[in-house]
LUMTITI-414993 format. One line per field, with one value per residue (C-alpha): residue number from 1; residue in one letter; chain; x, y, z. Coordinates in steps of 0.5 Angstrom, whole numbers, plus 500, padded with zeros to 3 digits. Example, Ala and Ser with C-alpha at 12.3 -4.5 7.8 and 13.67 -1.06 7.14 Angstrom:
2
num = [1,2] $
residuo = [A,S] $
cadena = [A,A] $
X = [525,527] $
Y = [491,498] $
Z = [516,514] $
# end
This chain:
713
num = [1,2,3,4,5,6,7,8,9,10,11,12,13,14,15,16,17,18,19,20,21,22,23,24,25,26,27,28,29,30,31,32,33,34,35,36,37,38,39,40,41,42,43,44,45,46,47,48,49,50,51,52,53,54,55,56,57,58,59,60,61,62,63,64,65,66,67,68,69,70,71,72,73,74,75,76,77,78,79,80,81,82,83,84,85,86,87,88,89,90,91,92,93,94,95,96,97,98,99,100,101,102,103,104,105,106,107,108,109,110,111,112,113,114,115,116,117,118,119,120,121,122,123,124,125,126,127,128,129,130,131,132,133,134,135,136,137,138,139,140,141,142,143,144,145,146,147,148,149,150,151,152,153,154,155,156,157,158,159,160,161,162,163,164,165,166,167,168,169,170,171,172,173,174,175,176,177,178,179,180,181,182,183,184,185,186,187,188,189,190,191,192,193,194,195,196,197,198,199,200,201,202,203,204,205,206,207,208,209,210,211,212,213,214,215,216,217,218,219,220,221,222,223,224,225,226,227,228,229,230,231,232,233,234,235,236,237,238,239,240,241,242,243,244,245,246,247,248,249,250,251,252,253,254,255,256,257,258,259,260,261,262,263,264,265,266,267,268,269,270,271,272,273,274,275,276,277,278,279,280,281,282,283,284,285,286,287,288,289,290,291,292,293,294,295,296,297,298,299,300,301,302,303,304,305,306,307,308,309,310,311,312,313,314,315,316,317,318,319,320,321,322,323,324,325,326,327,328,329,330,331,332,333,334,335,336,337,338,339,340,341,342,343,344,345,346,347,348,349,350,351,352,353,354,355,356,357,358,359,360,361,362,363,364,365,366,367,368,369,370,371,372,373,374,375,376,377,378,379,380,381,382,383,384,385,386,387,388,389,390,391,392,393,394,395,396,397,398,399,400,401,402,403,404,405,406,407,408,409,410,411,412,413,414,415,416,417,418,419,420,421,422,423,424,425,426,427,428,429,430,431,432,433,434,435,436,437,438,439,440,441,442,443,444,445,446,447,448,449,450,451,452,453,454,455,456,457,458,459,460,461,462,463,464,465,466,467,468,469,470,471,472,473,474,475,476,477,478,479,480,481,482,483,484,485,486,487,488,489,490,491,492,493,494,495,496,497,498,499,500,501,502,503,504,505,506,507,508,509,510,511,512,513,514,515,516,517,518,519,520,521,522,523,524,525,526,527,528,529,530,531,532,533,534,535,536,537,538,539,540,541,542,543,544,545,546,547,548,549,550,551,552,553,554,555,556,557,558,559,560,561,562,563,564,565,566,567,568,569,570,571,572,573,574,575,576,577,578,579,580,581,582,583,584,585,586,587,588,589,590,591,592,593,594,595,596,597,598,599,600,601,602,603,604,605,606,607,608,609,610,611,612,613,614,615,616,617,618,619,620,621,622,623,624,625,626,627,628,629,630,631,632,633,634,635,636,637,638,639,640,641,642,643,644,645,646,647,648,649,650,651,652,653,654,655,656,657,658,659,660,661,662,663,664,665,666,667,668,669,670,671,672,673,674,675,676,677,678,679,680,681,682,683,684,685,686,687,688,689,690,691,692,693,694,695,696,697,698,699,700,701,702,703,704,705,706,707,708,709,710,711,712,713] $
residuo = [X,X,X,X,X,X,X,X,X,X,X,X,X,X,X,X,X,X,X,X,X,X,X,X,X,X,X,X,X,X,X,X,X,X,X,X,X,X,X,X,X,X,X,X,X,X,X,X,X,X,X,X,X,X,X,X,X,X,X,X,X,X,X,X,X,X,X,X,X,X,X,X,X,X,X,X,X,X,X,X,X,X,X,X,X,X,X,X,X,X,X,X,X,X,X,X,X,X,X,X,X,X,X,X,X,X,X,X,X,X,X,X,X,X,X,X,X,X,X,X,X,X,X,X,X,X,X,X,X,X,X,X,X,X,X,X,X,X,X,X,X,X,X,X,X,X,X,X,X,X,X,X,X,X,X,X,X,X,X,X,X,X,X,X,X,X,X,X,X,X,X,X,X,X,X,X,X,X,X,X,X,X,X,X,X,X,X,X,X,X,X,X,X,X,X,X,X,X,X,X,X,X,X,X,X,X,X,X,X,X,X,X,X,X,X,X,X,X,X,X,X,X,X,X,X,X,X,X,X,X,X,X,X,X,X,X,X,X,X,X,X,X,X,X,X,X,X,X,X,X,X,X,X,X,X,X,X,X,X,X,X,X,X,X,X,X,X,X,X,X,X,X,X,X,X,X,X,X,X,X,X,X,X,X,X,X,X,X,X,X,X,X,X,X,X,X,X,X,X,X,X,X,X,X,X,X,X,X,X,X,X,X,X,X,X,X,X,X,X,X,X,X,X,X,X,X,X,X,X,X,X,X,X,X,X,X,X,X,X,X,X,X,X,X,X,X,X,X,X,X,X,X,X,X,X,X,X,X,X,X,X,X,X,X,X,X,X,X,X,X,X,X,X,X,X,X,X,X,X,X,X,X,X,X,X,X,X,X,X,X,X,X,X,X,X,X,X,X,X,X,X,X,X,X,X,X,X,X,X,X,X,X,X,X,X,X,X,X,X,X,X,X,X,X,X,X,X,X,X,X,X,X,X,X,X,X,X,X,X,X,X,X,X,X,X,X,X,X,X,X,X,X,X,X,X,X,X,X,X,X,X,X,X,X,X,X,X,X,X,X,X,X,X,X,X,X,X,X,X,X,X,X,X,X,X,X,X,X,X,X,X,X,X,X,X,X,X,X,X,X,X,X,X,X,X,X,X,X,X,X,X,X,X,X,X,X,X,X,X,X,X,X,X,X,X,X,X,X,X,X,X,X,X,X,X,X,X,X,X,X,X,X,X,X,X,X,X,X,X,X,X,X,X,X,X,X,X,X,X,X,X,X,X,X,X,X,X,X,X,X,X,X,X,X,X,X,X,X,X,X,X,X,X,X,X,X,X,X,X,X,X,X,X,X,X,X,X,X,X,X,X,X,X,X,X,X,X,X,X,X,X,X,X,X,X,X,X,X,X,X,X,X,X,X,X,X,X,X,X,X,X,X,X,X,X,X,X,X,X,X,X,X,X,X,X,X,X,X,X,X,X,X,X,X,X,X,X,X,X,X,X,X,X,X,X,X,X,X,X,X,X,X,X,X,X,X,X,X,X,X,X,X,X,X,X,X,X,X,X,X,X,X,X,X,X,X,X,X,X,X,X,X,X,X,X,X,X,X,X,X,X,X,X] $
cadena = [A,A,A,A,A,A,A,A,A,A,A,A,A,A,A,A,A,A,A,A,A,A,A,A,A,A,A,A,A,A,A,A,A,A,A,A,A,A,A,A,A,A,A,A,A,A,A,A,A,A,A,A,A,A,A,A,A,A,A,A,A,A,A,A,A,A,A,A,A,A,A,A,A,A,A,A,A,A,A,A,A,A,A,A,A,A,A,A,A,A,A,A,A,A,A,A,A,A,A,A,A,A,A,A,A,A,A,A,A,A,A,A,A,A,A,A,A,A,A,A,A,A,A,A,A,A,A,A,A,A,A,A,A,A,A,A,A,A,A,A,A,A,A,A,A,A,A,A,A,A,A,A,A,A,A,A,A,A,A,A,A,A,A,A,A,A,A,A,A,A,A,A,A,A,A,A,A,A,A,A,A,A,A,A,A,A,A,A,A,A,A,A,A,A,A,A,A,A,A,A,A,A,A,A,A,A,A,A,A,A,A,A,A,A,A,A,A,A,A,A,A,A,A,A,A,A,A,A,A,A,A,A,A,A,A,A,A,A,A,A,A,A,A,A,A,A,A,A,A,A,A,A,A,A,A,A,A,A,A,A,A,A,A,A,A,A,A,A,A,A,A,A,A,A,A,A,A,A,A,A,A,A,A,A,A,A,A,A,A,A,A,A,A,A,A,A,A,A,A,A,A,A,A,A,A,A,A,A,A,A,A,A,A,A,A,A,A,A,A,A,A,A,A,A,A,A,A,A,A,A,A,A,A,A,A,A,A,A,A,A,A,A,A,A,A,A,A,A,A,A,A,A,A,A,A,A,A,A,A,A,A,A,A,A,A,A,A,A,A,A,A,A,A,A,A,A,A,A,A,A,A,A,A,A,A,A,A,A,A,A,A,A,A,A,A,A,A,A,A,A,A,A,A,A,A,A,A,A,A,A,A,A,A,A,A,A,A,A,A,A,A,A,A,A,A,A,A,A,A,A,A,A,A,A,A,A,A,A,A,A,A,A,A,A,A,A,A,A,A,A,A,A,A,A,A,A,A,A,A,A,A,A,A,A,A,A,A,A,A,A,A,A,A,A,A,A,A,A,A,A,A,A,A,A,A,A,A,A,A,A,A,A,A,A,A,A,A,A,A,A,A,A,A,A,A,A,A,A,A,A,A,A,A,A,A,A,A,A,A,A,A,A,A,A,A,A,A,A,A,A,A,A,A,A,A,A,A,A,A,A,A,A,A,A,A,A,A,A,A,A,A,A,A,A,A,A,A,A,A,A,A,A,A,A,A,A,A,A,A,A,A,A,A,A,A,A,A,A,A,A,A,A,A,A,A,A,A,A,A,A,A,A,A,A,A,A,A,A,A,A,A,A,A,A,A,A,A,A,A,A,A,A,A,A,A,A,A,A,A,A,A,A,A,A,A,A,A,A,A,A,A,A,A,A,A,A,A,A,A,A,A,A,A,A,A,A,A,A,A,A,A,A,A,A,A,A,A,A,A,A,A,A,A,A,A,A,A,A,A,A,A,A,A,A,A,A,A,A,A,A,A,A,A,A,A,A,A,A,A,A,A,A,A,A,A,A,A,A,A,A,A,A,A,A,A,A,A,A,A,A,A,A,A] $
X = [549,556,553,551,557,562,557,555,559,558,550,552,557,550,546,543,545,542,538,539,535,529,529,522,518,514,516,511,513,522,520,517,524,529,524,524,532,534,529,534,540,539,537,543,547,544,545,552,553,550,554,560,559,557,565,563,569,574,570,571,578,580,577,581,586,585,584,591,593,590,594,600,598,601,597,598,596,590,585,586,586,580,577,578,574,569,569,570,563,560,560,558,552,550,551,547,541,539,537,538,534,539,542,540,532,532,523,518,513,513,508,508,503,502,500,499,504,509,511,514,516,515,519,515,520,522,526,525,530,530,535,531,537,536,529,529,525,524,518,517,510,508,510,508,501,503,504,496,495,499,494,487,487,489,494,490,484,483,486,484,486,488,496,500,498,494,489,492,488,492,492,496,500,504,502,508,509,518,522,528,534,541,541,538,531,528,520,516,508,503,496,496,503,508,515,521,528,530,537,540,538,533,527,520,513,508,500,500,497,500,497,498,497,504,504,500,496,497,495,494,495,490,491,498,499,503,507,511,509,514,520,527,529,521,522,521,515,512,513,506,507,506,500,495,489,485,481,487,490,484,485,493,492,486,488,493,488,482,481,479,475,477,474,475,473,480,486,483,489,486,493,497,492,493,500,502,497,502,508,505,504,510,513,508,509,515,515,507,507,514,514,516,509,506,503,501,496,493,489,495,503,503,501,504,511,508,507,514,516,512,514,522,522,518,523,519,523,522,513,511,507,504,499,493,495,502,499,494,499,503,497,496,502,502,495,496,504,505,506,500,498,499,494,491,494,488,481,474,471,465,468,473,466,462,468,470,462,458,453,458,461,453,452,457,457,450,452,452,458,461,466,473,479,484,486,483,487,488,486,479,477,480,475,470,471,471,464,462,463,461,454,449,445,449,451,444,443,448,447,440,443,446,439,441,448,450,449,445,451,456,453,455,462,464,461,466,471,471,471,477,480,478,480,485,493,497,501,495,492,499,501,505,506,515,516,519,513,509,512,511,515,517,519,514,509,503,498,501,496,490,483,488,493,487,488,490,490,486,485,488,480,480,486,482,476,480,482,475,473,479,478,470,472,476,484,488,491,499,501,499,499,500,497,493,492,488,488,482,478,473,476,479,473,469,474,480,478,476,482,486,482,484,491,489,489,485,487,483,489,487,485,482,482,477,472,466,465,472,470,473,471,464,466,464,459,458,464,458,459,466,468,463,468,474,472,471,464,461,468,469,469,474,471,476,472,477,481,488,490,485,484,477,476,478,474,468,468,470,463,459,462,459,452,448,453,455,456,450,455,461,468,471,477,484,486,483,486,485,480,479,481,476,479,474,477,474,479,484,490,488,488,495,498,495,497,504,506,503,507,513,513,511,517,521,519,518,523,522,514,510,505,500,497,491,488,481,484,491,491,490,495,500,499,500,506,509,507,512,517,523,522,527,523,516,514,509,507,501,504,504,511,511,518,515,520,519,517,510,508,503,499,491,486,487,494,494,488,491,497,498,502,502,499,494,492,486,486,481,474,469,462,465,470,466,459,452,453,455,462,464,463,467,473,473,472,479,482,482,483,490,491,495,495,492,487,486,481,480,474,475,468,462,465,463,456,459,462,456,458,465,464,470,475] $
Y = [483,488,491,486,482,488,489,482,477,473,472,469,463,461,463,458,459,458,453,450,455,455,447,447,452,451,455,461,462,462,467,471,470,471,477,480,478,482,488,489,487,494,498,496,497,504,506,504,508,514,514,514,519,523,521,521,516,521,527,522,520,528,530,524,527,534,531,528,534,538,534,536,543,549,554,558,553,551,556,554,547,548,553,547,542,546,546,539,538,543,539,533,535,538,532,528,533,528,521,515,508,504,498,493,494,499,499,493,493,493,496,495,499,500,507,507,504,505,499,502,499,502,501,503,505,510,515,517,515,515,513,513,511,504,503,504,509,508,512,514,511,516,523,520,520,514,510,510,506,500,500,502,497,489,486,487,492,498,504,512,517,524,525,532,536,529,524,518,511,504,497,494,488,487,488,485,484,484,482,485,482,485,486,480,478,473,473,475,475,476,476,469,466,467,463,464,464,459,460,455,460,455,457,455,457,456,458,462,468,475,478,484,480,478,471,465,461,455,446,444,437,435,437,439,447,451,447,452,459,461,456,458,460,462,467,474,478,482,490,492,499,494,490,496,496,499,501,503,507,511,513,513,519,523,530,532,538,534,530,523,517,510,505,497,491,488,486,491,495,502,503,501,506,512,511,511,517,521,519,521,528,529,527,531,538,537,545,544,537,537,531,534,537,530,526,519,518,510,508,503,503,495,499,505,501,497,504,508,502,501,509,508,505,511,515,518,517,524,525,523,517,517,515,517,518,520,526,528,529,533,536,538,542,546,549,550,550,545,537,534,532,525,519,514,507,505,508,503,501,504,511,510,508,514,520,517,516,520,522,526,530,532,535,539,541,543,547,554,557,564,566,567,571,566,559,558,557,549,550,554,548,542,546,546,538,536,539,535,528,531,532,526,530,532,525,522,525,522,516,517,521,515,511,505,504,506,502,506,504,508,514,512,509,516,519,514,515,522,522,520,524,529,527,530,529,524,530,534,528,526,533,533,526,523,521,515,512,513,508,500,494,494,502,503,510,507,510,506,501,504,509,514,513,515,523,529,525,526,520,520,521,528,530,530,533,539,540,540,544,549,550,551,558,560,557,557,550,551,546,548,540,540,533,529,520,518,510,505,511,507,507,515,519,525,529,527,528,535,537,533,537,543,542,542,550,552,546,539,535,529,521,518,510,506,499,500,492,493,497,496,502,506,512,510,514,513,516,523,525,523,527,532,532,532,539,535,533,531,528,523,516,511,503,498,491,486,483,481,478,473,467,465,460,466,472,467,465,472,475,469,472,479,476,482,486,484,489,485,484,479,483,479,474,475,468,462,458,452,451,453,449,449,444,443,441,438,442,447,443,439,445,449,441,440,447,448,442,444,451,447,443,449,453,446,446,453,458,464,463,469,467,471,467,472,471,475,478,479,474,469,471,471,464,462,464,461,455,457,461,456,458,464,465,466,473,476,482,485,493,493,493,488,486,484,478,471,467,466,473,472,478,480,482,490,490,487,492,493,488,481,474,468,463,466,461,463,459,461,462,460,462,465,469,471,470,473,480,485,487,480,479,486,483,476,478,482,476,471,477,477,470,471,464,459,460,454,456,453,453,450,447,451,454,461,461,465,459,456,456,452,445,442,438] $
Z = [447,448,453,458,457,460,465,467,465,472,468,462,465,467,462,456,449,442,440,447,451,446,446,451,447,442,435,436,443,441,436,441,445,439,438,446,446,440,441,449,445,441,446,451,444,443,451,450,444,447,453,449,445,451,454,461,463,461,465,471,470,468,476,479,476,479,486,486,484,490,495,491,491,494,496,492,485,489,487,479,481,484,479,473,478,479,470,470,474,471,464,468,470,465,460,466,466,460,464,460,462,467,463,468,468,462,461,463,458,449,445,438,434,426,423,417,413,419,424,431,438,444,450,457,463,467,463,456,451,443,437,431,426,431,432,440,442,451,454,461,462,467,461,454,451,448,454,454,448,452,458,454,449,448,442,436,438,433,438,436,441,440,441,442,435,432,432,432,429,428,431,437,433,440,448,452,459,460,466,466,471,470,464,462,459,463,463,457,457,451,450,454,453,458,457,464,464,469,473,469,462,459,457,459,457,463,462,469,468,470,475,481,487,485,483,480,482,485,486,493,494,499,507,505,505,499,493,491,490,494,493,492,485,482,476,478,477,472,475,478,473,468,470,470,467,464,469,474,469,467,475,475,469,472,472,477,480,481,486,486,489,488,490,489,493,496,493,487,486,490,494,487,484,489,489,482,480,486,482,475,478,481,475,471,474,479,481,482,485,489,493,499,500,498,503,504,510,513,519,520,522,518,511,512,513,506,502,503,501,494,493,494,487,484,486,491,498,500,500,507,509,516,519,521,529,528,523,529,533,528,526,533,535,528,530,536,538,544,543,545,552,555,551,554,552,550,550,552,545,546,548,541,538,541,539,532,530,525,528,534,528,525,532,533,526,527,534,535,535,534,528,531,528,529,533,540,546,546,554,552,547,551,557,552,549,557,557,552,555,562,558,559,556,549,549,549,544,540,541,540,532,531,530,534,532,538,544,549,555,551,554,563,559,556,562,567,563,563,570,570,566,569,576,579,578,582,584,586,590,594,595,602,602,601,595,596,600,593,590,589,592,584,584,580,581,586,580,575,571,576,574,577,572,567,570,566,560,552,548,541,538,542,537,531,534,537,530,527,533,532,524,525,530,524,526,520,517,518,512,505,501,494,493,499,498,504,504,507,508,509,516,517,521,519,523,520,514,516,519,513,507,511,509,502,502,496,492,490,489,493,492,497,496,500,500,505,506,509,515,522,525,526,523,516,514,506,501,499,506,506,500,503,510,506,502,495,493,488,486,480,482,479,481,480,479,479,485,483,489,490,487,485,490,496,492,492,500,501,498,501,508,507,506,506,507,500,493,488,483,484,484,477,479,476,476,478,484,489,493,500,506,512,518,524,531,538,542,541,542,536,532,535,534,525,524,527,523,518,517,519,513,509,511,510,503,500,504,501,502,506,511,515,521,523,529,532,537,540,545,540,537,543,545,537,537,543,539,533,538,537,529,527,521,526,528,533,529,532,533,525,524,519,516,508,509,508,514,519,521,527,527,527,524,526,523,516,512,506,507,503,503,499,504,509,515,520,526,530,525,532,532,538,534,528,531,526,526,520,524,524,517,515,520,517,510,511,514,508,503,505,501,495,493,499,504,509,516,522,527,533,537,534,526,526,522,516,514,512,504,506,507,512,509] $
# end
């Protein structure tokens, strides 16, 4: 490899060679390598010999030169000096108007394909790269009709699809899975055989399967937690655009003007799918599909962080992902030109569940109301709205709408808290009174953590409603969104969805990605009406059926953990994996003092390991981690600001929807915490599909009764 040793020298002082390197593998399996190594060697030779050609070394050079020069100048040589740089660069751009694939990671998969009596290699990557004369030809997955043939068919299948200006029929002889680290060859996996480069350049083949929840699986010994899926020195996995299947991929290249439904049970691949299709579309039809008027919106802060992150290596920094709080907020100010009033930190339950249900957003929908000719004024609809909440009769008969999913107590809630709000302002009610005398001991304001605090405020539910009730009376949507992906949209409103479809435009371009057996909220109402809400009914649907992420024993505990709620054919598992360990404790301390350890050993063995300790409540997860404070590597992570880093993120289940780690760890699985109930079963099954790899639980005193499937250790 000429190129590799000039850029890389450092790898190959470590690296295996020869014969030596192949010792551990079986014949079939060194010739796959020596195969895989020649294939990259011919391509980094072509790249370096185009670069060449193209002489960009020399332009570089010749504009130092000039820069020089300009410091020397007088002022009157200046503008012809300037005049040749600006030349030089000019020549230079338009050499590099022409990507060529980065040396370092030049594609991520191999397809070979027999048409006729013609043998071709295909090289899947990010940039599109051809020398006939060498055999190398490098596609952009997202752009080349080829690429198809790698996601819809296996090694050896007949393929027949229809190709720019033909229809192209042949078989698959080869469908490899590559990794590439600077520059150097180190995974390869092919139809059931997957051989690794160790850090010392020996090779090895292993039996553990590739998969998109980002590992293997793992052998637990027994009452001990990992052995190794996250130690120091794995082999790099596979990119996630190469493990797509051929369901997700049929979803990643819908059509980019149609809107699309994705629905997967957890750990299916929804976000990587929704987030791969945005990144074809942009790439397909920049002018149309600018990233600058794409958007990404989540329920949760913890999943938005973890998709700007999946959209840096696809080249999208610049679409905005949001959650669905900040875009209410947003959405707000556009509409109506002021920044949204105070919030309440936190609004009762029953009040959320009320402003956030179905059934609200029917009956207002239904209401009589009079066409307007533009935006209302923000203070006649927060008028209107408060009307709404101070009206024990329109509230009973959303409750009442709601068919039994709403508590009647919900109605004295909304109307108490209403109350409050609408209370006069601390500033009113002191009028006339010093200042000074209104502050505590402590200095601060005499209203604060009291009802009286509750005054002049909005809760973060009223935003979408006041949008939904805004556009009804004819207020236009002040952002126009070429393509819209709508995240867990089992957990997004009516209401959002109405004022988030609003700023499609006319456009349809929208993926919306959700599983209904993982709603935490009440606002579900079934993906008809979803997409009804969001203005794209009748959209196709895309049902992924296997789960990734989980192993088989963890996808099996999480489909007994739904019981009714349950889909009636099992999600497939990607891979196998350990068993599940459940560890019953009299008392509290017994369970903080075995799992502490526990994780201490862990983090002992296996530093590169990720953990999440999820607990039913953030109370829960406080006192846990003060158990675990002294450890650097431990985070309280309840605000969803999640790191991604190796270590124990202490968290809860409110903020980890659509998150992963290798090991999961539930202390608190008590009757008292997960009780019989369809809300403990949804919130429970989200907790233990976090487990890429391992899941232990641990009940103290009564186990919950949704455990009667798993035996206790």
């Amino acid at each position: 490899m000429f190129l590799l040793r000039n850029r890389h020298p450092e790898a190959h002082a470590t690296l295996g060679s020869g014969e030596a390197a192949l010792a551990a593998l079986a014949p079939e399996e060194r010739a796959l390598v020596r195969e895989e190594e020649d294939l990259l060697a011919r391509v980094h030779a072509a790249l370096a010999a185009r670069r060449a050609s193209r002489g960009d070394g020399d332009l570089v050079g010749r504009l130092r030169e000039l820069r020089d020069e300009a410091l020397e100048s007088t002022s009157k040589d200046l503008p012809t000096v300037f005049q040749e740089m600006g030349l030089v660069r000019a020549v230079m751009e338009r050499s590099r108007a022409e990507a060529l694939p980065d040396p370092s990671v030049p594609y991520f998969a191999h397809l070979r394909v027999r048409e006729g009596g013609a043998t071709r290699d295909y090289c899947l990557g990010r940039a599109t790269f051809v020398e006939r004369s060498a055999g190398v030809r490098v596609v952009d997955w997202r752009l080349a009709p080829v690429a198809a043939l790698f996601y819809r068919y296996v090694e050896g299948e007949d393929f027949e699809e229809p190709l720019p200006g033909r229809l192209s029929a042949g078989v698959v002889e080869a469908r490899r899975v590559v990794v590439i680290e600077r520059g150097v060859l180190t995974r390869v996996a092919a139809n059931g055989v997957t051989v690794v480069r160790d850090p010392g350049g020996a090779w090895r083949s292993t039996r553990q399967g590739v998969a998109l929840g980002g590992g293997a699986g793992t052998a637990a010994r027994p009452g001990a937690l990992g052995v190794g899926a996250g130690a120091r020195g794995r082999p790099a996995t596979p990119e996630v655009t190469a493990l797509l299947d051929r369901q997700q991929y049929q979803a990643v290249a819908a059509p980019a003007p149609e809107p699309l439904l994705v629905l997967g049970s957890a750990g299916s691949g929804k976000t990587t799918v929704a987030l791969h299709r945005l990144a074809r579309i942009a790439f397909e039809d920049p002018r149309r599909f600018p990233p600058s008027r794409m958007q990404v919106v989540v329920p949760e802060i913890g999943l938005a962080r973890l998709a700007a992150r999946l959209l840096e290596p696809l080249g999208l920094e610049k679409v905005s992902v949001r959650t669905l709080d900040a875009w209410a907020r947003g959405a707000f100010q556009g509409a109506f030109g002021v920044p949204p009033p105070r919030l309440t930190a936190e609004t009762p339950p029953l009040v959320s569940r009320l402003k956030r249900h179905p059934a609200l957003y029917e009956t207002l929908r239904r209401r009589p109301r009079l066409a307007g000719g533009g935006t209302p004024a923000f203070p006649r609809l927060r008028r209107e709205l408060s009307e709404h909440w101070s009206d024990r009769g329109f509230l009973e008969g959303v409750v009442r709408a709601a068919a039994g999913d709403l508590p009647t107590t919900a109605v004295e809630e909304t109307l108490r808290h209403t109350r409050l709000q609408l209370a006069p302002l601390p500033e009113e009610l002191y009028a006339g009174i010093d200042p000074d005398a209104r502050q505590t001991l402590d200095g601060r304001p005499i209203e604060e953590d009291t009802p009286e605090s509750l005054a002049g405020t909005l809760d973060a539910e009223d935003l979408p409603v006041l949008l939904f009730l805004a556009a009804l009376r004819g207020g236009p949507a002040r952002a126009r969104l070429a393509h819209l992906v709508v995240d867990e949209g089992e957990d997004v409103s009516l209401f959002e969805l109405f004022a988030l479809g609003r700023h499609l435009g006319g456009g349809r371009s929208v993926t919306l990605a959700g599983d209904e057996a993982q709603q935490t909220f009440s606002s579900y109402a079934g993906w008809p009406q979803a997409l009804e809400a969001l203005g794209v009914a009748g959209a196709p649907t895309c049902r992924l059926e296997t789960t990734y992420r989980c192993p088989r024993p963890i996808a099996e505990l999480a489909h007994a953990v739904l019981g009714p709620l349950a889909p009636e054919a099992r999600p497939g598992a990607g891979r196998e994996g350990v068993p599940v360990s459940r560890f019953d404790f009299p008392g509290e301390a017994h369970a903080q003092l075995f799992l502490v350890g526990a994780l201490r050993d862990l983090l002992d063995r296996e530093p590169s390991a990720s953990v999440g300790v999820i607990t039913a409540a953030p109370e829960t997860a406080r006192t846990f981690h003060r158990l675990l404070a002294d450890l650097p590597e431990a985070r309280l992570a309840l605000d969803g600001r999640f790191t991604f880093r190796p270590g124990v993120d202490v968290t809860d289940v409110a903020s980890v929807k659509g998150l992963e780690f290798d090991y999961v760890v539930v202390p608190d699985a008590s009757a008292r915490a997960y009780p019989d109930g369809d809300e403990a079963r949804r919130r429970l099954h989200v907790a233990v599909t976090r487990a890429a790899h391992q899941l232990w639980i641990a009940a103290v005193g009564t186990p919950s009764p949704l455990l009667a499937s798993l035996e206790a250790a």
